[in-house]
N, C-alpha and C positions, 0 to 999 in steps of 0.2 A: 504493500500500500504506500508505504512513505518512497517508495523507489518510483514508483506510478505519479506523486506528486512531483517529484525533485525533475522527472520529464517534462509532466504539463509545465512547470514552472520556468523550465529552460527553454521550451516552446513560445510560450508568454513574451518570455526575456526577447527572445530573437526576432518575435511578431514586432515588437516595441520600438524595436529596433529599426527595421525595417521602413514601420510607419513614421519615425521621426527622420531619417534619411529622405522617405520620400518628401514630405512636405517642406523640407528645407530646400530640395532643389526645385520642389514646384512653386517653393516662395522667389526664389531668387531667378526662375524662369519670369515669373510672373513680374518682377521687376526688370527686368533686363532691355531696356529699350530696341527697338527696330532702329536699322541704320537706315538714316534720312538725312536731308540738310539741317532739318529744325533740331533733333539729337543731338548731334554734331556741336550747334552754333550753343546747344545746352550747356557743353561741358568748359566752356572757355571762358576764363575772369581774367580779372587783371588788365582790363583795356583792352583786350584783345577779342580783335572781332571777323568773322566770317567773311573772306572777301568774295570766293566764287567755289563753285561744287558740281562739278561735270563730270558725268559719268559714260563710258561708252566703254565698247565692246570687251576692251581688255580690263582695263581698271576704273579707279575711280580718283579723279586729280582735284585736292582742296589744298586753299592757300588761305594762308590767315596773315593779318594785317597785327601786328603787334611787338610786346618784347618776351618772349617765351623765352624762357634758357634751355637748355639741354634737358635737367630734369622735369621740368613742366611737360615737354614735347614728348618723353617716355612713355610718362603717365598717358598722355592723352593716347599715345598712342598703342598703349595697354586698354583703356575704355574703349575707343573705336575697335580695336579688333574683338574684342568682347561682346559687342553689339549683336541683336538678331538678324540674320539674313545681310554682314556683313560681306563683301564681296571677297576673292580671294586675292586683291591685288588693289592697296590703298597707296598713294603718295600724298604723303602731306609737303606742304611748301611755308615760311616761315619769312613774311619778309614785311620790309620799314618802306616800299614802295607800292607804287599803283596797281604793278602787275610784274609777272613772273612769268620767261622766256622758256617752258617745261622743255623743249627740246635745244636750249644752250645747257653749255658747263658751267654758267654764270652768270644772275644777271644782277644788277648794281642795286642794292638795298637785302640781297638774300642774306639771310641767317643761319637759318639751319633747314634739311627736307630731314624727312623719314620716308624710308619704303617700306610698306606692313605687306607680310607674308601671311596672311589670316590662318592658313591649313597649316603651317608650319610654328606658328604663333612666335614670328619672331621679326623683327625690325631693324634695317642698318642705318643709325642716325647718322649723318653729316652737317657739321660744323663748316663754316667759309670765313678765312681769316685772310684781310690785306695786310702784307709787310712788302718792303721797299727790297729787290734784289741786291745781292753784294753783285759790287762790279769785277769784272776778271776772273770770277770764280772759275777754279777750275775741281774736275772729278775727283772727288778721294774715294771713291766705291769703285771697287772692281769686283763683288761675289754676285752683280745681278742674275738671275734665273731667270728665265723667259718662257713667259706661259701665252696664252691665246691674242691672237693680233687680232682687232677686226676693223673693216674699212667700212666704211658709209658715208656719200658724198661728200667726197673727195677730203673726211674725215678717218684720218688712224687713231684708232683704241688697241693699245699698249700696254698690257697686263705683265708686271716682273714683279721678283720680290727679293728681302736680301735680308742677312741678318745681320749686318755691319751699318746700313744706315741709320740716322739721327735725327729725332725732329728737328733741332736745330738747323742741321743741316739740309734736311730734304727738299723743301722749295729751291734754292738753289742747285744741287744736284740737279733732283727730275727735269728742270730747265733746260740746264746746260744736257740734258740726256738728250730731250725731244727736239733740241734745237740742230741735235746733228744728225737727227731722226730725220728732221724736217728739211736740213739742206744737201741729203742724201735722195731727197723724195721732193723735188721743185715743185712737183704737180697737185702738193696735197697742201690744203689752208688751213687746217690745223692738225698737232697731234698732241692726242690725251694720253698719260701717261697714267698707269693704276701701280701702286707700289705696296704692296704686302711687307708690313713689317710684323711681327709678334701678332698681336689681334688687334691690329691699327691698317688701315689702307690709307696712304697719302694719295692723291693727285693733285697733275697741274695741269692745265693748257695753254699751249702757245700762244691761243689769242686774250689769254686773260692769265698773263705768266704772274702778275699781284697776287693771286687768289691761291691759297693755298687748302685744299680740299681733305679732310682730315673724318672719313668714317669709320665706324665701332659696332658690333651688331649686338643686339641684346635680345632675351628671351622674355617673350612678354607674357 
């Protein structure tokens, strides 16, 4: 008899269980917003306001007008992937101007993007810092590795990595790299350099060689 109770009772335990699992995730279903613009323009303080939200076939491209830092744009962009019926391919844009050139390496007021990977739940922030080149610099790296080249009008994208380069150093390196890239290759008007260091990517491009391009990817 008492063996017969200590069953129903561990039965009870696990029913109990079960039903407080369930209504937790059907509370927090039941919270969890549908991705839209109005969402979206929900999650943002601090002066920071919704500039434009397009979406087509591949992703979905929002730029926001404000001063986000780095941690702010994480977060947001841990909520946005969170979101219901969130697409599987988000770019956020981060800038101090009227509008953002989504198909340049740069355009003048940008701060920071994210790229959200919604099925992979993970995001690579990048950062955009102007510094003034050193003049005369010349190459102290020689361990670059050379991974995927690709061209797109009359655009070279330049993937290396190295375990010897230095923030410090890097904008002027990749510079002085792309620039013999580029007077090797008369025919091409810019080239983009990707540089893998530890779990930092630098870039730079010829036509915005100021801009030093500095992503990080994080699990959201």
């Amino acid at each position: 008899m008492n063996k017969n109770k200590k069953v129903i009772g561990l039965i009870l335990s696990v029913v109990a269980v079960i039903v407080i699992i369930s209504c937790i995730f059907i509370f927090k279903t039941a919270n969890t917003k549908s991705f839209s613009q109005e969402s979206v323009q929900t999650l943002l303080s601090n002066g920071a306001s919704l500039h434009s939200f397009k979406t087509d076939n591949k992703s979905t491209n929002i730029i926001i007008n404000g001063n986000l830092d780095e941690t702010a744009l994480i977060d947001l962009s841990k909520k946005v992937s969170s979101m219901k019926k969130a697409p599987e391919n988000i770019n956020i844009s981060v800038t101090n101007a009227d509008s953002v050139d989504l198909n340049s390496f740069y355009t003048e007021g940008l701060t920071l993007t994210s790229t959200i990977n919604t099925k992979s739940k993970s995001a690579d922030i990048s950062s955009f810092k102007k510094s003034e080149l050193t003049k005369d610099y010349e190459m102290k790296v020689s361990d670059y590795k050379y991974g995927d080249i690709e061209n797109t009008d009359k655009t070279a994208i330049i993937n290396i990595s190295s375990s010897k380069l230095t923030e410090s150093d890097c904008q002027n390196e990749l510079v002085v790299f792309a620039n013999i890239v580029k007077n090797l290759n008369s025919d091409l008007d810019n080239i983009i350099v990707n540089c893998n260091v530890s779990d930092k990517t630098y870039s730079i491009s010829t036509n915005d060689k100021n801009i030093l391009k500095t992503t990080q990817q994080y699990k959201l």
